[in-house]
C-alpha positions as CSV (number, residue, x, y, z in Angstrom):
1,X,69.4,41.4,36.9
2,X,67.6,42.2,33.8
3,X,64.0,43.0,33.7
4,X,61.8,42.9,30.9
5,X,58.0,42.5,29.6
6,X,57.4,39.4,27.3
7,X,54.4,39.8,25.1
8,X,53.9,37.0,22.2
9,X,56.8,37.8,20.0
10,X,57.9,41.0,21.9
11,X,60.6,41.3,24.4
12,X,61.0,44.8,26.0
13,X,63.8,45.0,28.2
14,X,63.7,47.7,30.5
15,X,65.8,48.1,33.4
16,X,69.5,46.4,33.7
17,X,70.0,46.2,37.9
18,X,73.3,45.2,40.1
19,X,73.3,45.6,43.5
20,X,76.4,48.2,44.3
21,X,78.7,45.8,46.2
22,X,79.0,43.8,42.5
23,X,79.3,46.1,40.4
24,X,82.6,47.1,37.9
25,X,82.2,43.3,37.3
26,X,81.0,42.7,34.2
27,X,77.7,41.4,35.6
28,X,75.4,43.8,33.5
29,X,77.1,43.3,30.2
30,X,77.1,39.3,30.9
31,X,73.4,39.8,31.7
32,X,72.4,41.8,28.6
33,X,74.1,39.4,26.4
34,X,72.5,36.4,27.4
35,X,69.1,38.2,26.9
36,X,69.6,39.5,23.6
37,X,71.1,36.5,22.4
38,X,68.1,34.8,23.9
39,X,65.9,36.9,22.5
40,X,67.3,36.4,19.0
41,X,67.3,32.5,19.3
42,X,63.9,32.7,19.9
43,X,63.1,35.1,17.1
44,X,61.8,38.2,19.2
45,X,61.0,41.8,18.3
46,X,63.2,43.2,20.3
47,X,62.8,47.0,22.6
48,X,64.3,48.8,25.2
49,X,63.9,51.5,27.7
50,X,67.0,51.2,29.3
51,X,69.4,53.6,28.9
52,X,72.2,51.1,29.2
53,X,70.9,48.4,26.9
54,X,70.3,51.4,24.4
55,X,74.4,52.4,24.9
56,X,74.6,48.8,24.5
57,X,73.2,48.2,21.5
58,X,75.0,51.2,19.6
């Protein structure tokens, strides 16, 4: 699951979740994707405090 805060043309996605028994599945990354890619279709300012969308993004 990926949580964020959607403010006009700002998308601040803060916490990336999966629920231990899915995990070292792929499910975070998947999710991440989709919402950047989402976010970037849709033209947003994109932030994040999540420490794994940061690693993500570098």
């Amino acid at each position: 699951m990926l949580e964020y805060h959607l403010d006009d043309q700002n998308i601040d996605f803060y916490r990336a979740l999966v629920p231990l028994t899915l995990r070292r599945q792929g499910i975070a990354e998947k999710s991440v994707r989709t919402g950047l890619a989402w976010a970037k279709t849709e033209g947003l300012n994109i932030s994040t405090r999540c420490s794994y969308v940061v690693n993500f993004l570098r």
